[in-house]
N, C-alpha and C positions, 0 to 999 in steps of 0.2 A: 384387237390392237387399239382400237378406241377408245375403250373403258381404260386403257392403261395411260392415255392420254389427257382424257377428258378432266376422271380424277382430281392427277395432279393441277391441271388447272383448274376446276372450283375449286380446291382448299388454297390456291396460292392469290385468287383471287379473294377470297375469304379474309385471307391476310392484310392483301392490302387495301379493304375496304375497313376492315375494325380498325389498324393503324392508321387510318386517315380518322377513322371517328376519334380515336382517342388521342391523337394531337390536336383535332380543333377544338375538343371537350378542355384539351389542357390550357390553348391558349387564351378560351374564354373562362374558364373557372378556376384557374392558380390563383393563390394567394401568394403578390408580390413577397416576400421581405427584406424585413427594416435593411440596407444597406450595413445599417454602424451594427450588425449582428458580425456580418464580414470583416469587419472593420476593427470590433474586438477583438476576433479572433485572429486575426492575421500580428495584432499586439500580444498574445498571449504564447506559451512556449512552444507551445501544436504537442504536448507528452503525452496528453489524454491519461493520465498517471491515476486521475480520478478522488486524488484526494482533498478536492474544493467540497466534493460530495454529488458531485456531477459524473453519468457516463463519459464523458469527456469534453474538449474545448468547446468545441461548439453547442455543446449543450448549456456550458456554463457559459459563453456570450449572451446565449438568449434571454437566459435567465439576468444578466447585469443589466443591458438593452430593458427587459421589464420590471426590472427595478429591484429584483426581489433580493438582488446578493451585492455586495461588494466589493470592488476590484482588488483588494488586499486579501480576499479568499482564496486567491490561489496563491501557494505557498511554494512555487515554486517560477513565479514570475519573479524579474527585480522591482528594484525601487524605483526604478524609471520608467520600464512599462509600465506598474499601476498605476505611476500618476499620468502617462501619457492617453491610458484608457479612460481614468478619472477625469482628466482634460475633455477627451473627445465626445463621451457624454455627458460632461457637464455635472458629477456629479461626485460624493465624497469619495476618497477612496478609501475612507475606515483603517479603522486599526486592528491586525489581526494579530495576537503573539504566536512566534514561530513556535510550532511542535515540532520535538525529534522522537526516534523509538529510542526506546530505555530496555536492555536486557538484566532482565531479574533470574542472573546464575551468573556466580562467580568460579562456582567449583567446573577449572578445568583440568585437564590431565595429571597438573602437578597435585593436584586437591579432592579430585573426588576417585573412592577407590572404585578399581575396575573389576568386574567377579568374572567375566571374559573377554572373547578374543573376538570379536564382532568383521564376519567376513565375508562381503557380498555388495548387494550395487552401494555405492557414496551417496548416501541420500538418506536423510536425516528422516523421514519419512518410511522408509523402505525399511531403517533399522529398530524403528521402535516398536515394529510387529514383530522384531527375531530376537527377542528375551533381550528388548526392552536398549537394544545397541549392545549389549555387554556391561553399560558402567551401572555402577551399584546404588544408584539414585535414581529413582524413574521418574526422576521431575526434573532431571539437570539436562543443561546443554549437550547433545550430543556431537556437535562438531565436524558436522560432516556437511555445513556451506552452502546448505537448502536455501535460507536469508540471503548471503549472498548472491548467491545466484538467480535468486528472486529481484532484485533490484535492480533497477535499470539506471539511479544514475551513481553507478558504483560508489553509494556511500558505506559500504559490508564490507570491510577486511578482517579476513584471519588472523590470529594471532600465532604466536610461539606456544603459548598453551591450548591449543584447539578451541578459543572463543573466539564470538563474532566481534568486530570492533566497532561502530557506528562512530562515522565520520560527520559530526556535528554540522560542521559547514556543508557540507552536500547532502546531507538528510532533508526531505521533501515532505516528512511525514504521511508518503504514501500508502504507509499500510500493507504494500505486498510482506515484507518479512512479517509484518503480525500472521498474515493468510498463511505463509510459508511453513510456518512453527508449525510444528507437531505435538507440541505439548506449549503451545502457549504463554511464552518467555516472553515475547515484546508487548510492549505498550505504547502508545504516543501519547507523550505527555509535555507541558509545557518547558521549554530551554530553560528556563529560570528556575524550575524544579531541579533542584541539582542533589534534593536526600530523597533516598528510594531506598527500598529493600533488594537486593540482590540473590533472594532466595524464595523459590517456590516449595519448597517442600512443605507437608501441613504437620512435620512432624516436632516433637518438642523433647528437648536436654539430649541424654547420650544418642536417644536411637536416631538423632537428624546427625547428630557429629560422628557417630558411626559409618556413614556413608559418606558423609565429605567435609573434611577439616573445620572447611570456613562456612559450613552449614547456618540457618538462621536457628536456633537453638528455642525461642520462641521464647526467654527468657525477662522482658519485657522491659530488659533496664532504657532503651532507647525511646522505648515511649514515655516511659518516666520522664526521662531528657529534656525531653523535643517539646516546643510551645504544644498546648492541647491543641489538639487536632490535627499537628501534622503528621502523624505516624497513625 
């Protein structure tokens, strides 16, 4: 009966002799920190959305706190917190141009043709392993709201033709719908960029137009066009 006694009290004594070494270890050897770390971050949105390029807020305070980023890198604070963080460390808040995602497929339901009948989980990801969703383009949108539902600050709405819609003003250029895609339709590109390609396919004359109307044909009158270099 002893040993069933004794035991438990060395290992419970055990316990709380290491827990006393390791708080007074803590209280003589932590490293304070900077206050205006907290201080950042309580100005900043708390989304952890991660598209400053940080795992999240508080990694990106530390990093403005050491100098190394600017309060206008987060693309998803306003124009009042960065300059209220800008204020509290004393320092520029830079200029950053908003990025939104840009979807490169036009060809939806009314446009690109379909060779089946695609039936199983709603998930844009789940359909491109089962002959490709059904539509007859294996580079187009398949419309089953994977982006959307990737997005947390509801900038992704569906449309009437089964595309994603990106809502300008609420896009954060976080990146999840790029991660989301399964075939790699989005891009974050700068709001002021307003000519883009709205087609992935690498195919060129009938056999891209063969799959979907308003296919990119690869016919090069646009680059002709367009000042050198922007296409």
């Amino acid at each position: 009966m002893n040993s069933f006694i004794i035991a438990p009290a060395i290992m419970t004594g055990l316990g709380l002799f290491f827990a006393v070494i390791l708080a007074v270890a803590y209280r003589f050897l932590r490293v304070p920190e900077d206050p205006r770390i907290e201080q950042a971050e309580d100005l900043l949105p708390g989304s952890n959305c991660g598209a400053c390029g940080e795992p999240g807020c508080h990694a990106f305070a530390e990093r403005l706190v050491q100098g190394e980023l600017k309060p206008s890198q987060c693309t998803v604070a306003t124009a009042d917190h960065i300059a209220e963080i800008a204020e509290l460390l004393d320092v520029d808040p830079g200029q950053q141009e908003k990025r939104v995602a840009r979807l490169h497929c036009a060809g939806g339901k009314r446009q690109a043709y379909q060779i089946a009948e695609y039936r199983g989980f709603e998930s844009c990801r789940a359909a491109s392993v089962v002959s490709e969703g059904g539509k007859g383009c294996p580079w187009g949108c398949l419309g089953l709201a994977d982006c959307r539902d990737a997005c947390d600050f509801d900038a992704i709405a569906m449309n009437a033709n089964g595309l994603p819609v990106v809502m300008l003003n609420k896009c954060t250029a976080c990146g999840d719908c790029v991660a989301a895609c399964p075939r790699d339709l989005f891009e974050l590109v700068p709001l002021s960029q307003h000519l883009f390609v709205q087609c992935r396919a690498p195919l060129a004359g009938d056999m891209a137009t063969s799959l979907c109307i308003c296919a990119c044909d690869a016919c090069g009158r646009c680059v002709a066009d367009a000042a050198p270099g922007l296409i």
